[in-house]
DRENRONU-996899 format. One record per residue (C-alpha): residue number from 1; x, y, z. Coordinates in nm, 4 decimals. Example, Ala and Ser with C-alpha at 12.3 -4.5 7.8 and 13.67 -1.06 7.14 Angstrom:
% DRENRONU-996899
   nr      east     north        up
    1    1.2300   -0.4500    0.7800
    2    1.3670   -0.1060    0.7140
This chain:
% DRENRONU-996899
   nr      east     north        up
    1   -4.6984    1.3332    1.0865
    2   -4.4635    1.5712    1.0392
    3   -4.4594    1.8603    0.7599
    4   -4.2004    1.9654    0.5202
    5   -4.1768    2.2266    0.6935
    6   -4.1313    2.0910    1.0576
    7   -3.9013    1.8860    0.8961
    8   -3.6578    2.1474    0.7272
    9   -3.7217    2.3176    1.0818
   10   -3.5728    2.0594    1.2461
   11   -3.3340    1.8889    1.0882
   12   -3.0098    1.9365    1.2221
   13   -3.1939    1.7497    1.5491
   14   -3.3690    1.4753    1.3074
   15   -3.0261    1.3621    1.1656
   16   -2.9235    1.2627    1.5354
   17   -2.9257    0.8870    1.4969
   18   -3.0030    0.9246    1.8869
   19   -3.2800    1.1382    1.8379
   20   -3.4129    1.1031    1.5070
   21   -3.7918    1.1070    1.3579
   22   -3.9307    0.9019    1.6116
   23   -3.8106    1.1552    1.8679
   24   -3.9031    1.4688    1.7105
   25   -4.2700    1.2781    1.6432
   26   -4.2219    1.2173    2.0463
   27   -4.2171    1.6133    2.0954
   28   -4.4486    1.7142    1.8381
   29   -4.7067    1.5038    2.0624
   30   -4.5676    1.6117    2.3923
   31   -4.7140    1.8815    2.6033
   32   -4.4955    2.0043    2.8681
   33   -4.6334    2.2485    3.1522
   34   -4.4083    2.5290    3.2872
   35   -4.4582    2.6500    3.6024
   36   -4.2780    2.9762    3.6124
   37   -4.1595    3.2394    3.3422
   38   -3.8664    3.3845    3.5145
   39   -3.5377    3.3220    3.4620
   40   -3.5395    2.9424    3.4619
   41   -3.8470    2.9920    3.2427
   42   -3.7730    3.2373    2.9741
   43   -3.4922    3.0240    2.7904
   44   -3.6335    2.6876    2.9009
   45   -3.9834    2.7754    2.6853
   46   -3.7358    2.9680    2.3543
   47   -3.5760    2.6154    2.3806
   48   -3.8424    2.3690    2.4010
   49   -4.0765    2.6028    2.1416
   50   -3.7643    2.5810    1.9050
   51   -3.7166    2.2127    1.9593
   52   -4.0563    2.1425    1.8755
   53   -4.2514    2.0689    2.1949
   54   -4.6357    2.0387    2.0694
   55   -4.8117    2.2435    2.3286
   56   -4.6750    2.4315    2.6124
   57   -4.8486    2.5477    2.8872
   58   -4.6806    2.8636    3.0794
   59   -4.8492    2.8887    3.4487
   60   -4.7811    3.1962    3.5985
   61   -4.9470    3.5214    3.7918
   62   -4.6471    3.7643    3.7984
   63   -4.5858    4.1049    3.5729
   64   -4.2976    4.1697    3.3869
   65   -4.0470    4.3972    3.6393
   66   -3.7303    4.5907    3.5362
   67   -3.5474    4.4014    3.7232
   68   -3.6155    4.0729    3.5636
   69   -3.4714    4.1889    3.2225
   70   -3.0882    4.1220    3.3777
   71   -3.1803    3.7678    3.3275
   72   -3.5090    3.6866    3.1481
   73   -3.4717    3.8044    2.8155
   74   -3.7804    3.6717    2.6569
   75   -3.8782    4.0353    2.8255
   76   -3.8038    4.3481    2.7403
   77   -3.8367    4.7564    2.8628
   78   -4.2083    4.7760    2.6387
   79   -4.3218    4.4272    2.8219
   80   -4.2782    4.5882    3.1623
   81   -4.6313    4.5506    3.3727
   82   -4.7593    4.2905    3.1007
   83   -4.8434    3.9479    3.2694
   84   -4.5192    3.7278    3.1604
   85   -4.7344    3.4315    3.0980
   86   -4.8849    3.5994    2.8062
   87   -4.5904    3.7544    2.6877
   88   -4.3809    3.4180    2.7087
   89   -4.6723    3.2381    2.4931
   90   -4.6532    3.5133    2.2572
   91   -4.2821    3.4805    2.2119
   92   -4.3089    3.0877    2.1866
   93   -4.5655    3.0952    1.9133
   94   -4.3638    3.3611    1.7063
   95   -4.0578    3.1565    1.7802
   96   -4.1892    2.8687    1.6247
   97   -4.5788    2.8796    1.4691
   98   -4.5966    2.4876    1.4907
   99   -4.6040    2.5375    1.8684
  100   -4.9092    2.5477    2.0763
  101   -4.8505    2.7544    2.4037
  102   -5.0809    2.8734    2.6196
  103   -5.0676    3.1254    2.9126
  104   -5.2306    3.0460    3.3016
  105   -5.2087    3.3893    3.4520
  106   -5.2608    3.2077    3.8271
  107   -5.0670    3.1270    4.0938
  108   -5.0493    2.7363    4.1429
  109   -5.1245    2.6123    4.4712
  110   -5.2635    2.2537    4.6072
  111   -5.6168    2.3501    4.5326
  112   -5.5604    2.3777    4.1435
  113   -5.2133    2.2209    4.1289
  114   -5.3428    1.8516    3.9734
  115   -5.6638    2.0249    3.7332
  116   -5.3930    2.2622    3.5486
  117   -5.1204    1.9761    3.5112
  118   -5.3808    1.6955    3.4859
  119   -5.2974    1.6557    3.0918
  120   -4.9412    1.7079    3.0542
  121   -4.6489    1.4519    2.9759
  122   -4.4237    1.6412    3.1492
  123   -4.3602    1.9476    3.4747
  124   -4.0689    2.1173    3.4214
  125   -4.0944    2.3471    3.7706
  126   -3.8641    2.6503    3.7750
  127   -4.0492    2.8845    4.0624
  128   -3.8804    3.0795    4.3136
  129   -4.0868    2.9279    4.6388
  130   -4.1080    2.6293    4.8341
  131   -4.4840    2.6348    4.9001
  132   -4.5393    2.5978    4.5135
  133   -4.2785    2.3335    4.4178
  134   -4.4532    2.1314    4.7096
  135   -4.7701    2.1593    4.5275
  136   -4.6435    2.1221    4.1953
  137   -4.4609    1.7719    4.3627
  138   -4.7798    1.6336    4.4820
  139   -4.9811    1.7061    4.2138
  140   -4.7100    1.5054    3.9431
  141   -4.6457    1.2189    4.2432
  142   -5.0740    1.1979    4.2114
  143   -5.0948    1.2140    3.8442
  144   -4.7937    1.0076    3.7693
  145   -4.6097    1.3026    3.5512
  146   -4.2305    1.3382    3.5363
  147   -4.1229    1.6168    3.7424
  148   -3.8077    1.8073    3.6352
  149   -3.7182    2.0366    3.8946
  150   -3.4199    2.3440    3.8199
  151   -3.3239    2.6012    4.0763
  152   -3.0779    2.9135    4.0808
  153   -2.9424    3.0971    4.3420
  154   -2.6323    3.3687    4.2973
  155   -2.4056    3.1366    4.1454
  156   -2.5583    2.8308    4.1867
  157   -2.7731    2.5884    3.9599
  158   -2.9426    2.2672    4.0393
  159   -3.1401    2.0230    3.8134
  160   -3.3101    1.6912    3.8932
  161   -3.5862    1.4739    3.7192
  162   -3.8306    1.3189    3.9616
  163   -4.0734    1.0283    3.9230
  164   -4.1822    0.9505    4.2693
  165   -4.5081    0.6877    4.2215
  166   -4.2280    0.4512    4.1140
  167   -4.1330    0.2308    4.4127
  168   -3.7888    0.2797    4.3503
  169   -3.7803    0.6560    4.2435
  170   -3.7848    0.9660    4.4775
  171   -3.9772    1.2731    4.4539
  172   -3.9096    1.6304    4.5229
  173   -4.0074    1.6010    4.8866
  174   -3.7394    1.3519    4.9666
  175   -3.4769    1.5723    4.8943
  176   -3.6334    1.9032    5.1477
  177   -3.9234    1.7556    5.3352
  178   -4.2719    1.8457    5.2718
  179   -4.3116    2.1514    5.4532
  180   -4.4174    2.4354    5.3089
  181   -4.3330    2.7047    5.5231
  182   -3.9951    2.5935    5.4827
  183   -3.7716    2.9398    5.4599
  184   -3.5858    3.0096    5.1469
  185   -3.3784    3.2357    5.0009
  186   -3.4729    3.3883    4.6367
  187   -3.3223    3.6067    4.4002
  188   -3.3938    3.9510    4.5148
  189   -3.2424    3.8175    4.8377
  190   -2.9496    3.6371    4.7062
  191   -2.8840    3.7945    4.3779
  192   -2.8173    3.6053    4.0716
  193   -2.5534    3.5596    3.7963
  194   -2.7926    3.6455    3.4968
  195   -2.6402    3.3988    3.2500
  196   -2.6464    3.0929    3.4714
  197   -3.0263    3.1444    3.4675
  198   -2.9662    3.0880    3.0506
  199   -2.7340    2.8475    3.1322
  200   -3.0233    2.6215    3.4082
  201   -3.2761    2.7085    3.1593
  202   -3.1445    2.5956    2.8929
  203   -3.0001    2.2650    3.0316
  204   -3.3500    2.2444    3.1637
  205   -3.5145    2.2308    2.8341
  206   -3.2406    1.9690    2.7314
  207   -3.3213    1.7659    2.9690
  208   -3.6526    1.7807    2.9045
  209   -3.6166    1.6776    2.5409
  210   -3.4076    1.3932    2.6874
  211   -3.6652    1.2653    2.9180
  212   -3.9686    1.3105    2.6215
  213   -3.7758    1.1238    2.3893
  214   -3.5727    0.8691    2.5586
  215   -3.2052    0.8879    2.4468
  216   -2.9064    0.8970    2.6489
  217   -2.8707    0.8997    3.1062
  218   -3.2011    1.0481    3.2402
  219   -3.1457    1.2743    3.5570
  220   -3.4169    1.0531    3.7491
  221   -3.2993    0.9983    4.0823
  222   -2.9723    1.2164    4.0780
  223   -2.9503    1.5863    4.1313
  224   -2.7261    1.7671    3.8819
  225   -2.5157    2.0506    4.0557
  226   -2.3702    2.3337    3.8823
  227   -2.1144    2.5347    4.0432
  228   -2.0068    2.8524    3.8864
  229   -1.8482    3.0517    4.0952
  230   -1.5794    2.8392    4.0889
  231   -1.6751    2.6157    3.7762
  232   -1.7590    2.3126    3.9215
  233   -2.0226    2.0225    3.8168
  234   -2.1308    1.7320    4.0069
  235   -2.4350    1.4967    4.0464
  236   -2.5672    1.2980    4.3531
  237   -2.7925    1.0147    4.3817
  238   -3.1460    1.1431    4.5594
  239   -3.2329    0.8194    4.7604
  240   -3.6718    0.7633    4.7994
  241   -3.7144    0.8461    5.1635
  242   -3.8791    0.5649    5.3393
  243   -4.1249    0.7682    5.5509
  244   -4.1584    1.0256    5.2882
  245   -4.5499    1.1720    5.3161
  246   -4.5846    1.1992    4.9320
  247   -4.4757    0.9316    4.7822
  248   -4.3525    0.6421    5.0488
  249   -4.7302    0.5352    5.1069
């Protein structure tokens, strides 16, 4: 049930006839588990703790760095050498008090990958390294979770939703293989427009709400591309890979 409160909170999202009570009881049971609070992370968690989510959970071993404030602005100058898990959980809970969130300071790998998302209803994966989204990709292919996957690089953004124990669905792995000592490329590398990482967040956490509540085109099975040096947006179908390791068997 929802309070008076929760439902003066949200009630510009409420009147959506596409939404509505039923889908803001949806979130308010959901728990959706983070892996990552950089720049993906930060607005995808003040979006999802404003919307309502009922318990996030924020996995992550990193400190807060100077350099992250260009684009992670759950952060600031006095947060710097604070573990950003914690911090991020703080911020969701003042954002919104009807929010559970709860910090893992620990790096996910496949040992612990399917005990910390074992509960949730959905991944939303926005780390910087193939050997983790690998893990994080097995672990929701085993426990049957809905994987939304987001990516930045300079000025570059990529979203995709992933439900690979389907027979007709792909996973993560059928898009880059399964290896991971796979090289990539991340920020400090690359650079990174700061405000596409709000911009990938935040579409992130919409899509999110989309997939928890059920209205409107899921992203399952396509991979959303976002373009901005040159503002461009397209999507392509992600096709299950027949000898795929993960989820083909």
């Amino acid at each position: 049930m929802l309070s008076d409160a929760e439902l003066d909170r949200y009630a510009r999202q409420i009147i959506l006839p596409q939404f509505g009570g039923a889908g803001q009881a949806k979130l308010k049971a959901a728990h959706v588990a983070l892996i990552g609070a950089g720049g993906i992370g930060c607005p995808a968690i003040t979006y999802l703790a404003a919307a309502g989510v009922g318990r996030l959970t924020i996995v992550d071993d990193d400190r807060v760095e100077l350099s992250n404030l260009q684009r992670q602005p759950l952060f600031t100058d006095a947060d710097i050498g604070r573990p950003k898990a914690i911090v991020a959980a703080d911020a969701a809970r003042r954002m919104n008090p009807h929010v559970e969130a709860v910090a893992v300071e620990a790096r996910l790998d496949t040992g612990n990958a399917e005990a910390l998302l074992a509960d949730a209803t959905l991944i939303l994966d926005g780390c910087d390294n193939f050997a983790t989204r690998l893990a994080v990709n097995r672990a929701a292919v085993a426990r049957e979770i809905p994987l939304l996957s987001a990516a930045i690089g300079a000025f570059e953004g990529q979203i995709a939703l992933y439900e690979g124990w389907r027979g007709d669905s792909p996973c993560y792995a059928c898009l880059v293989g399964d290896d991971p000592d796979r090289p990539g490329i991340n920020c400090a590398e690359a650079g990174v427009m700061g405000a596409l990482a709000g911009m990938i967040g935040a579409m992130a956490a919409l899509e999110a709400v989309r997939a928890l509540t059920g209205w409107g085109q899921p992203l399952t099975g396509r991979l959303a591309i976002l373009d901005m040096l040159d503002r461009r947006w397209r999507e392509v179908g992600v096709a299950k890979e027949p000898t795929c390791p993960i989820c083909s068997a």
